[in-house]
N, C-alpha and C positions, 0 to 999 in steps of 0.2 A: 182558483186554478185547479185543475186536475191532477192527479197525480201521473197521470198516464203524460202529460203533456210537460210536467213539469220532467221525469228524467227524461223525456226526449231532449228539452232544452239543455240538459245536462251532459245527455249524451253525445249533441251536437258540440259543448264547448270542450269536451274530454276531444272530440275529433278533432277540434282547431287547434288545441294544446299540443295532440300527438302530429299533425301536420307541420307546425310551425317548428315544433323540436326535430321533428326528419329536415324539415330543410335546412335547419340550418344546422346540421351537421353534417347533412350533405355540400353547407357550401363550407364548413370550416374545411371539410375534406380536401373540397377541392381549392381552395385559397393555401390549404400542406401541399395537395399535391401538385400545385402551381407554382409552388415557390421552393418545392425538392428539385422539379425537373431544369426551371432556369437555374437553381445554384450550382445541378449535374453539369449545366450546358458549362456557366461560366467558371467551375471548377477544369472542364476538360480543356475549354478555351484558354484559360493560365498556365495548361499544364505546359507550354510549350515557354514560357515565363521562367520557368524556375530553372538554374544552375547548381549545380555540385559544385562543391571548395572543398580544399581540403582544408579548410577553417571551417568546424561544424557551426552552422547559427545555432543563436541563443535561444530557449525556448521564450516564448512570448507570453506573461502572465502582468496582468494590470495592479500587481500587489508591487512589483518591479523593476526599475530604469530601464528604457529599452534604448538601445543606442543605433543608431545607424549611417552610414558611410553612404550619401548621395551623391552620384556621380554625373554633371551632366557630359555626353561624348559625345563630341565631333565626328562625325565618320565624312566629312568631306565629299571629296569627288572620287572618282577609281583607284586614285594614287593611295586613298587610305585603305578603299573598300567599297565607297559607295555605302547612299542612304540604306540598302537592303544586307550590311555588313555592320559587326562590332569592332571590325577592325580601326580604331583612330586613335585622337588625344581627347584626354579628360579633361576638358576646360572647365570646370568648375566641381570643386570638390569640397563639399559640406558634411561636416557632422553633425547630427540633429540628435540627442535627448532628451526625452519623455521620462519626467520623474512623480510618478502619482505620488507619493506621500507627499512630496514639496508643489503639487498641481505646477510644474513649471516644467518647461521645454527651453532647453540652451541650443544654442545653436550658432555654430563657428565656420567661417569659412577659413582655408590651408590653402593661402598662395601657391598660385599653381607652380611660380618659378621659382622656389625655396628649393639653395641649394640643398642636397639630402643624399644618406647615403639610400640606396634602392634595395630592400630585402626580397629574400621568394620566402615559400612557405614555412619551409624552416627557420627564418629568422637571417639566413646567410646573405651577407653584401654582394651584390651583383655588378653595383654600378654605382661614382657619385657624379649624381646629374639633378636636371630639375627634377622637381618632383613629380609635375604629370609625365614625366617619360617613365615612370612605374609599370603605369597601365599598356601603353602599348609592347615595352620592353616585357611584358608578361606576355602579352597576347604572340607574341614573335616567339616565345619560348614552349607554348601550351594553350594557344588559344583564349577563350572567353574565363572560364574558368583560374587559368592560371594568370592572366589578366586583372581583373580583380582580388586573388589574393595577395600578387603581390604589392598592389596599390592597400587593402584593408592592413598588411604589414605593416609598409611604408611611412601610410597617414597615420597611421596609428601609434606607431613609435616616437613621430612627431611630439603626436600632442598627450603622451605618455597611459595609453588606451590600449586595452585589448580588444579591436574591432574584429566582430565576428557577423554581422548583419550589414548587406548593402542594399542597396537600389540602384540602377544607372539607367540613364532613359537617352534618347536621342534627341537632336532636335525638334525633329515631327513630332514626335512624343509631348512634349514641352507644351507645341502648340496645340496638338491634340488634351490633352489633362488641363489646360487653363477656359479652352470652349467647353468641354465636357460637363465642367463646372457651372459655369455662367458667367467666366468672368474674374478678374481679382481686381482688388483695390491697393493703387501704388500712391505714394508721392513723389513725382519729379522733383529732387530736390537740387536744381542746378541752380537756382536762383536766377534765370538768365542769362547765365554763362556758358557759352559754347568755345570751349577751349580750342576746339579744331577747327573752326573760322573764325576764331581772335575775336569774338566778341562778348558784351558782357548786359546789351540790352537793342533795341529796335530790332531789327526783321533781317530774317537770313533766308539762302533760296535752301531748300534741300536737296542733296546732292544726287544729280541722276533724273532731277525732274525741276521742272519750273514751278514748283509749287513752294509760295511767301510764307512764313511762318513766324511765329514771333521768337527771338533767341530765347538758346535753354530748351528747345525742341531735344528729342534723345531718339537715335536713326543708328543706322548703320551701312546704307545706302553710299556711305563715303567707301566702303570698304567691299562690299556684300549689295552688290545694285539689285540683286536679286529682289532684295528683302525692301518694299516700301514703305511696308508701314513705321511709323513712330509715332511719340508719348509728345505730347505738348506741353510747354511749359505754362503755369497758369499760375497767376499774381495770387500771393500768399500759402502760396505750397499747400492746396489744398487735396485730399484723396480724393481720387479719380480710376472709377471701373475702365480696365481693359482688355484687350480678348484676347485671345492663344497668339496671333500675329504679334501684338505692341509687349504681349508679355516677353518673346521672342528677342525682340530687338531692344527691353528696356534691361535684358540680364545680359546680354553679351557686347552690347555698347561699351566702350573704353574712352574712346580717342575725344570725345564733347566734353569727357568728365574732368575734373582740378583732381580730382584723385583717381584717374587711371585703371587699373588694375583691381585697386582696393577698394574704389568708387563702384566698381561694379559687382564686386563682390559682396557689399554688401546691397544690391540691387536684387541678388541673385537670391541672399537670404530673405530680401522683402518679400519676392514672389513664392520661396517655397513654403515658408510661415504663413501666407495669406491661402497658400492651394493646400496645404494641411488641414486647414480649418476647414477649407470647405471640402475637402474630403470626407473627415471626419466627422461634416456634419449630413451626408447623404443619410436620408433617414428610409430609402424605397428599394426594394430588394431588383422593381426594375430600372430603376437607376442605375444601381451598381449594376445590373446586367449590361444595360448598353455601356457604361464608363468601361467598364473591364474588357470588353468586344474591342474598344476601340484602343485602346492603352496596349492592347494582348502583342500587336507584333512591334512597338517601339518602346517597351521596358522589362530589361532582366532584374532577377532578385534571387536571394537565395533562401527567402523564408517560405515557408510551405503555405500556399493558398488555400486554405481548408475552414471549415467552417468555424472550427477552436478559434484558430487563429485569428480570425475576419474578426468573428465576437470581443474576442483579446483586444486587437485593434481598436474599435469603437471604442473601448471604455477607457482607452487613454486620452480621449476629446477636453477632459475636464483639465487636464496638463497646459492646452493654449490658452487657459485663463493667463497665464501671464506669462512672457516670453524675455525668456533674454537672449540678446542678440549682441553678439561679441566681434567688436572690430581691435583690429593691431595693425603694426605697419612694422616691415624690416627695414635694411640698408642695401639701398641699391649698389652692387660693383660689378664690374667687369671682370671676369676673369678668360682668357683664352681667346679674347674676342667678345664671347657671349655675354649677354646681361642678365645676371642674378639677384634674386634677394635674400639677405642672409641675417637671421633673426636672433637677436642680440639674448646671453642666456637669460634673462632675468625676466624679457619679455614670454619666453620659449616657460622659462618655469610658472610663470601665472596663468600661462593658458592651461599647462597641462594640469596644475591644483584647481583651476574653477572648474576644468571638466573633470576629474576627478571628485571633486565635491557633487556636480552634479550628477554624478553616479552611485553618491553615497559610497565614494571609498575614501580611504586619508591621504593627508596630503604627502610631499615629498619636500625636502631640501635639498635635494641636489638631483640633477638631469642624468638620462644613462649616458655614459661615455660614448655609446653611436648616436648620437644626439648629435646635428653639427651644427655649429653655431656661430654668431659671428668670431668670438672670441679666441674658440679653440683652433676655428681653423686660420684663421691670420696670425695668431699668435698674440694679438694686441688687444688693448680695450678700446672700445670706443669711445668717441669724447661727447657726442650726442645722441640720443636717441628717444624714440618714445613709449609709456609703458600701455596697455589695451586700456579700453573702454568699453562700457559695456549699458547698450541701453535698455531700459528695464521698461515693456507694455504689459498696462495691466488693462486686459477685456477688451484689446483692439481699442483703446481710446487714451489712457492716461500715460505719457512718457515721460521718466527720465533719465538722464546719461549716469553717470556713476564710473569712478576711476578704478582697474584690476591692481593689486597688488602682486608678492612675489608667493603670498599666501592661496591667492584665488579668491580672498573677498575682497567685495565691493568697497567703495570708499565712496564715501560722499562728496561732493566737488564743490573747490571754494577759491575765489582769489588767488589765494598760496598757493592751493598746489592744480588749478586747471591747467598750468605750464606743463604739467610731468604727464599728462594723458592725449592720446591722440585722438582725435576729431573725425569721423566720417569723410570729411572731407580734404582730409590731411592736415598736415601741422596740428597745433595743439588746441585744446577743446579752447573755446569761449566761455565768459559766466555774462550773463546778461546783467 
C-alpha cells in the first residue's frame, strides 16, 4: 500500500475518533443540560411544598438517623376546609426512622386518641385532649406552620423524641404517591372476618352497592359511600398489588377490623413502609419529575427540596433492608363522655427506649412528668394490660414478631411469656 493512501486511511479514522468524541459530549451535554433544567422545573414546583416551623429540620446526611413525623390529614368537606385547605384532623400519625449504620427503619404508629397534654412551640400545655386535636388546635392558633409544630411537640413528647422533620399529605395525596408508583403490595390480614357485618366466612354484599364478595373484603363504603373501591380477602394471606384507590380505603378502614383503631394503624404502616421502598427505589430523574408534579399540591414538609438533599435521601434505600414495625395497644375509658385511650407507663417507657435506640441515643428509666399516662392520671395501677410487639422484615420477605421490653429491646417470644405481648390483632400474640 502506499504511503500516500495509507495516512489518508489514518486520517479518515483520526476524523471518526474526533466526530464520535464531539458527539458524544455534545450528547453528555445535553442529557446535563436536560436533567438541570427538569430538576430547576421540579425544584420550583416543591418550592410551594415546603413550610417554616419554628422547629428548624434536621440537616439530612446518610452517615445519620433521620426521623420523621408522617401525617396523614383529613381536610373533609367545607366544615374543616375542603380538599384545596390544610385545615382538618390528623388521622394517622407515624414516625418513621432511617438508621444507616443499623440499615434498619423503625416505624411506630401514635394512637390518634391518646389522651395527652397538647404543647405549642415552646413546649407550653395548651390543652389535655386527644392527641390528633394538636394539629388542628395549632392550625386555629397560626395556621399550617403552627399546626405542625405543635403536633411534632406533642407526638414527640409522647414517644420521648425530639421531632424536628415532617411530612403530611392529604387524602388525594395518598392516592396520588401509591399510582405514581405502580402500585404497593399489602396483606389483608382479616382472615375473613368482617367485624361490621358479623361475620367470619362465606359472602357478604358491600355496602352501597350489590356487589358479593367473599368476607374479610376491607371497604369503607359502610361509612364513606364515596369511596368504592376495596382490598379482597384471599385464602392464605397472601400479598397482593393495589393501586392509590384500595391503598386509600385499606389505611383508613377501622369498623371490618377485630382491632379497630390499632387494626388500622398498623395498615397504615404496611402501606407507608411498602411506598418508601418504592420511592426510594425510583432510579429516573424523569420519574421523579412527573412523581414530584403530581405529589406538589397534596404534600407539605419542611425539609428543603434541593439536590443535597434528594441525593441524602436515596442513599438511605439500604435502611428498608429490614424494618421494624411496632404495634402497642392502650386502655380504652371514657372520660367526660368521650372515648379515650390511655397508655399504661411501662408500655409508654418501651416505646420511647426502642425509638430512642433507634436513634442511637440511651435509653431512660423513668418518663417526663408531662407524660400522661394511664397511672398518673387515675391515680391507680392497672390490673391488665399489654406490653408492644414489634415485627421484624428482613428484605420484604422474612418475618418475625418479637416481644418490647421496658428497656426497648426485643425479646424473643415463647409459651411463657407470648401472654405479656400484644398481637396486631389485639389481645395477646399466639406461638404456633
Amino acid at each position: 500500500m502506499k504511503r500516500k493512501e495509507i495516512r489518508q486511511k489514518k486520517k479518515i479514522k483520526r476524523s471518526k475518533k474526533v466526530y464520535f468524541v464531539r458527539f458524544m459530549s455534545f450528547f453528555v451535554i445535553l442529557v446535563v443540560a436536560v436533567s438541570a433544567v427538569i430538576y430547576v422545573q421540579a425544584e420550583k414546583t416543591l418550592t410551594k411544598t415546603h413550610v417554616n416551623t419554628k422547629i428548624k429540620s434536621s440537616s439530612i446526611s446518610a452517615k445519620n438517623p433521620l426521623t420523621i413525623l408522617l401525617m396523614g390529614v383529613d381536610t373533609g368537606d367545607n366544615s374543616r376546609g375542603g380538599a384545596d385547605s390544610w385545615n382538618g384532623n390528623s388521622d394517622s400519625q407515624i414516625i418513621l426512622t432511617l438508621n444507616p449504620r443499623t440499615k434498619t427503619t423503625t416505624i411506630i404508629s401514635v394512637e390518634r386518641d391518646t389522651m395527652t397534654n397538647i404543647e405549642d412551640a415552646s413546649g407550653k400545655i395548651q390543652s389535655t385532649q386527644k392527641m390528633n386535636a394538636a394539629y388542628p388546635l395549632g392550625f386555629n392558633n397560626g395556621g399550617l406552620s403552627s399546626a405542625v409544630t405543635y403536633a411534632m411537640k406533642t407526638i414527640g413528647n409522647q414517644v420521648g423524641l425530639n421531632l424536628n422533620n415532617f411530612m403530611i399529605v392529604n387524602m388525594d395525596g395518598l392516592v396520588n404517591l401509591v399510582n405514581d408508583v405502580g402500585g404497593v403490595e399489602v396483606v389483608n390480614d382479616t382472615n375473613g372476618s368482617d367485624v361490621y357485618q358479623g361475620t367470619g366466612s362465606g359472602k357478604i354484599t358491600l355496602p352501597g352497592s350489590d356487589k358479593t364478595v367473599d368476607s374479610g373484603a376491607i371497604y369503607i363504603s359502610n361509612t364513606e359511600p364515596e369511596y368504592k373501591a376495596y382490598v379482597p380477602y384471599l385464602s392464605g394471606n397472601p400479598k397482593q398489588l393495589i393501586n392509590g384507590e384500595q391503598a386509600l380505603v385499606f389505611a383508613r378502614d377501622r369498623d371490618t377490623l377485630a382491632n379497630g383503631n390499632y387494626g388500622r394503624a398498623a395498615h397504615q404502616r404496611e402501606v407507608m413502609t411498602e411506598l418508601m421502598n418504592k420511592m426510594l427505589s425510583l432510579n429516573s430523574v424523569f420519574k421523579y419529575q412527573s412523581f414530584l408534579n403530581d405529589i406538589s399540591s397534596d404534600f407539605k414538609t419542611n425539609i428543603s427540596i434541593n439536590l443535597a438533599n434528594l441525593t441524602a435521601l436515596m442513599a438511605y434505600k439500604d435502611c428498608l433492608n429490614k424494618v421494624v414495625s411496632v404495634q402497642y395497644q392502650g386502655v380504652s375509658q371514657m372520660v367526660d363522655g368521650g372515648s379515650y385511650e390511655f397508655i399504661p407507663e411501662n408500655v409508654d417507657l418501651a416505646i420511647q427506649n426502642l425509638m430512642r435506640q433507634a436513634n442511637d441515643e440511651s435509653v431512660t428509666d423513668k418518663l417526663d412528668q408531662s407524660v400522661i399516662t394511664y397511672e398518673n392520671y387515675f391515680g391507680s395501677q392497672i390490673d391488665q394490660y399489654y406490653m408492644p410487639s414489634a415485627t421484624v422484615t428482613i428484605k420484604g420477605e422474612k418475618s418475625e414478631t418479637y416481644g418490647v421490653d421496658t428497656k426497648g429491646s426485643l425479646v424473643k417470644i415463647n409459651k411463657e411469656n407470648a401472654q405479656d405481648y400484644v398481637s396486631s390483632q389485639g389481645g395477646a400474640l399466639a406461638v404456633n
